[in-house]
C-alpha positions in Angstrom: -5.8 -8.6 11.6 -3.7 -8.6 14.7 -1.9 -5.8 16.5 -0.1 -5.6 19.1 0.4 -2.2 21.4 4.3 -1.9 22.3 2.7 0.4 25.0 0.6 -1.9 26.9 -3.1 -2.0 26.7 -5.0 0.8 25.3 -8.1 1.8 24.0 -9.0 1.1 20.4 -11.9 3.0 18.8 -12.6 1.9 15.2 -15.3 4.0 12.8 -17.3 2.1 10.4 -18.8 4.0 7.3 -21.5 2.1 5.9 -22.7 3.0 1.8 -25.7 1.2 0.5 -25.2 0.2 -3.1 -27.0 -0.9 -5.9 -25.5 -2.2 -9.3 -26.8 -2.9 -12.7 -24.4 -4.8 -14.8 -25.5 -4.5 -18.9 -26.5 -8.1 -18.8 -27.9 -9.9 -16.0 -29.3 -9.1 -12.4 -29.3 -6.2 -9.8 -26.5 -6.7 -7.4 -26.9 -5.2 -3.7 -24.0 -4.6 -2.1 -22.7 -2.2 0.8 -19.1 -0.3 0.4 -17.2 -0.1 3.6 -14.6 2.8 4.9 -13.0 2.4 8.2 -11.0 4.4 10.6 -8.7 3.6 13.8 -7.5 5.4 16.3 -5.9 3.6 19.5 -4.3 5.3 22.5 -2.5 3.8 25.1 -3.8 4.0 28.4 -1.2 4.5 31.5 -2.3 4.1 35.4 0.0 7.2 36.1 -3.0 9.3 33.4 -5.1 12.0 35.8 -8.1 10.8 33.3 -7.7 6.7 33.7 -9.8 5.1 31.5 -10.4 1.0 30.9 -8.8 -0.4 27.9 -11.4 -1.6 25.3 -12.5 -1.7 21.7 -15.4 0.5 20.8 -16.9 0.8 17.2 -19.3 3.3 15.8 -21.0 2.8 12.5 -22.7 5.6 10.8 -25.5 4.4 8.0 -25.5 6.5 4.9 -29.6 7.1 4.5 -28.8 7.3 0.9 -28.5 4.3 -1.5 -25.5 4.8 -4.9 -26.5 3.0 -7.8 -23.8 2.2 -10.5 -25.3 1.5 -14.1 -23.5 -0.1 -16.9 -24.2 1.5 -20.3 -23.4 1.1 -23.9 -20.9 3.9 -24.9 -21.3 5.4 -28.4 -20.3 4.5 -31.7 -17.4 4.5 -33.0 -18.4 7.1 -35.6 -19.8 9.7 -32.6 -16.0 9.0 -31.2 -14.7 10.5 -34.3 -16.6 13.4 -35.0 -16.3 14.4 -31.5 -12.5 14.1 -31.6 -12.5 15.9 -34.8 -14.7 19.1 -33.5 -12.3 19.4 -30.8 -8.9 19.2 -33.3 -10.6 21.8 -35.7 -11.6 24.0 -32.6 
């Protein structure tokens, strides 16, 4: 991805969320994965600023300590389907 600051060079801090994650698929292997979130915030930086700073890129990441693990299941029969649906119709 390429951006392009219409107000000159800036600074350009990115935040990188980092979620362990573990998934069992009904049939097969363990897959170990990570999920990602990111935020950006950029301001422009201006010699004629009492606080001048240098333009850059900074990124911070925080590492979740915790790992999510997604299991796939068998859902129930068809039969528990319909007596549940039917307990909630008759109240």
């Amino acid at each position: 991805v390429v951006r392009i600051s219409p107000h000159g060079p800036g600074v350009a801090r990115y935040f990188i969320k980092v979620v362990p994650t573990t998934y069992l698929p009904l049939r097969g292997q363990e897959v170990r994965s990570n999920q990602f979130a990111s935020t950006e915030h950029f301001r422009s930086v201006r010699e004629d600023d009492r606080l001048f700073q240098m333009p850059g890129v900074h990124f911070s990441y925080d590492i979740t300590p915790l790992r999510v693990r997604l299991e796939e299941r068998r859902g129930r029969t068809f039969v528990s389907f319909f007596v549940r649906c039917a307990a909630t119709i008759g109240g």
